[in-house]
C-alpha angles and dihedrals in degrees: 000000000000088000088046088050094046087051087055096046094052100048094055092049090052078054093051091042092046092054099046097049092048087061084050129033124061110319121266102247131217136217132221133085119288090252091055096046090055094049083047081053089040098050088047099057088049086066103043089115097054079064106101106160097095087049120109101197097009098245119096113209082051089058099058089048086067091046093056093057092037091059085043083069100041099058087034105254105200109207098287100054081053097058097042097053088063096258127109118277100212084085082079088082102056127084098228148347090263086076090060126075133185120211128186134224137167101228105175100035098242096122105259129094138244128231122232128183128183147123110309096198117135098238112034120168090219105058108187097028133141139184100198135030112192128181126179116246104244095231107028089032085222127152114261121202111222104166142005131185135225138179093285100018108072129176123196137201110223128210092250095056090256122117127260116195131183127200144195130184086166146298089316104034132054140129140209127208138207107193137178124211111234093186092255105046139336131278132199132250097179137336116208110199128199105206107168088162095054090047120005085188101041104019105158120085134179131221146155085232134073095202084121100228100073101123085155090116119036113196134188125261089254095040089056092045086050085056103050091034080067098086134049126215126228141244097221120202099220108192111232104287098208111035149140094287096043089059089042101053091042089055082046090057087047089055091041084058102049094046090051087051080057095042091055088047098058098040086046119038130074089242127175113239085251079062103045087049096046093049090041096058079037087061092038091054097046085060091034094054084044094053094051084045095058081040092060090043093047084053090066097036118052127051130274087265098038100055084046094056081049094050095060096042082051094056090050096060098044091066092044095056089049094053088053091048099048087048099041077058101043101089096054095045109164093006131120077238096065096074102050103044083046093046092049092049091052089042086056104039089046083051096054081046105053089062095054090052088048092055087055096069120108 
């Protein structure tokens, strides 16, 4: 069992001591031409998007969405920046985005999700509450606000995937909903309002509109209570809406940004070969810092025995990256040449590399 833990030990450590002395020693080099290394670059940026590793619910435009209000805490939004950068201002009151969550769920059965965003306390007053409800265009794929709540303006997500809403203009006059997403808007089952002002004596009414003013068909009190008891709300299990791997993919997009800036600049510019091979290490070490950074994330992250399986695929690849850059480099041996077109494969293979690890990331 000791041997066994002393195997373990070493190999992580020939892990650790692989990845620093690839950030600093002489930079791994590539091979091709110059042209087909920048079709290979090409053809990579083509399918950033298929890249879903640095995604948090897997749909972009959702995304986004998160990081808006993640930035909103940051620089401290009091309710109204909230509300004017398109986002619900009830997140004001919170202390930080680790007391929001987002879930998914696909409401209208068309296969794609729909986005949710609301308070993740434990114990929250309002189960069933959100404060945003987001669908995808079906053409753009772009994120489409259909409801949003407010102090006195509350929408609700029921147990049967249909939307509870609860309104108050004041002590006489109030209104519940019972809604159904369309996949382009909602649209109402039944409206119960409460008009005191409208009828002391018979002051519940019910409608299939919410316009507020329907008094069209009064109800009785238990009538009206038949009607809203209908429908259940539900404890939603919002995901934490601020963690490890949002910061991480967010420090992976950073790094994205910097070696593209790189990337223009070498399929661009009218660069010497000193150049080339200095951008191009430049370009290997951005991926190659990232990739020490996820390691150090994933550390504190995964199990004993996780971290231990990891190690050893880790090790795997390591020699494997190091083949294909010896032999990407092996035609030009000796040459100006050698650096670059090793530098650009690393660059390309730690890249490829960063997003697994990401993945990784509970």
């Amino acid at each position: 069992m000791r041997m066994c833990m002393e195997m373990k030990n070493r190999l992580a450590a020939a892990v650790l001591f692989a990845l620093a002395a690839a950030a600093v020693s002489a930079p791994v080099y590539a091979a091709e031409d110059l042209m087909i290394i920048q079709e290979t670059e090409a053809a990579e940026a083509e399918s950033a998007d298929e890249e879903t590793g640095a995604s948090v619910t897997g749909y972009g435009g959702y995304d986004a969405i998160l990081q808006s209000y993640a930035l909103g805490f940051e620089t401290g939004w009091d309710s109204s920046d909230f509300d004017e950068n398109g986002l619900c201002y009830l997140a004001a009151y919170l202390s930080g985005a680790d007391e929001m969550g987002y879930y998914l769920t696909d409401l209208d059965g068309d296969g794609t999700e729909e986005l949710l965003v609301g308070e993740k306390a434990a114990e929250n007053p309002y189960a069933g509450m959100f404060y945003e409800l987001y669908t995808l265009d079906a053409d753009t794929e772009e994120p489409v606000r259909i409801a949003v709540s407010g102090e006195r303006s509350r929408y609700y997500l029921c147990t049967d995937g249909t939307i509870g809403y609860e309104g108050s203009g004041g002590a006489s006059f109030s209104g519940m909903g019972h809604y159904c997403f369309t996949g382009t808007d909602l649209e109402v089952l039944s409206f119960v309002l409460y008009d005191g002002d409208y009828d002391s004596e018979n002051p519940y009414f019910y409608s299939t509109t919410d316009t507020w003013d329907d008094h069209s068909t009064p109800i009785s009190e238990s009538e009206a209570m038949e009607i809203t008891d209908s429908y259940t709300y539900m404890n939603i299990p919002y995901l934490a809406f601020y963690s490890l791997k949002i910061q991480a993919a967010e420090e992976v997009a950073a790094a994205a940004g910097q070696a593209e800036e790189i990337a223009y600049r070498l399929e661009n510019e009218a660069l010497s070969q000193n150049e080339l091979n200095q951008y191009s290490y430049e370009m290997y070490q951005i991926w190659d810092d990232m990739l020490n950074t996820l390691w150090s994330y994933l550390k504190d992250s995964l199990s004993e025995e996780e971290m231990n399986a990891l190690t050893e695929e880790e090790l795997v690849w390591i020699a494997e990256k190091e083949s294909e850059t010896a032999a990407a480099g092996a035609e030009f041996e000796g040459g100006t040449m050698q650096p670059y077109l090793e530098n650009t494969t690393a660059a390309a293979l730690t890249k490829e590399r960063v997003y697994v690890l990401l993945d990784l990331l509970p």
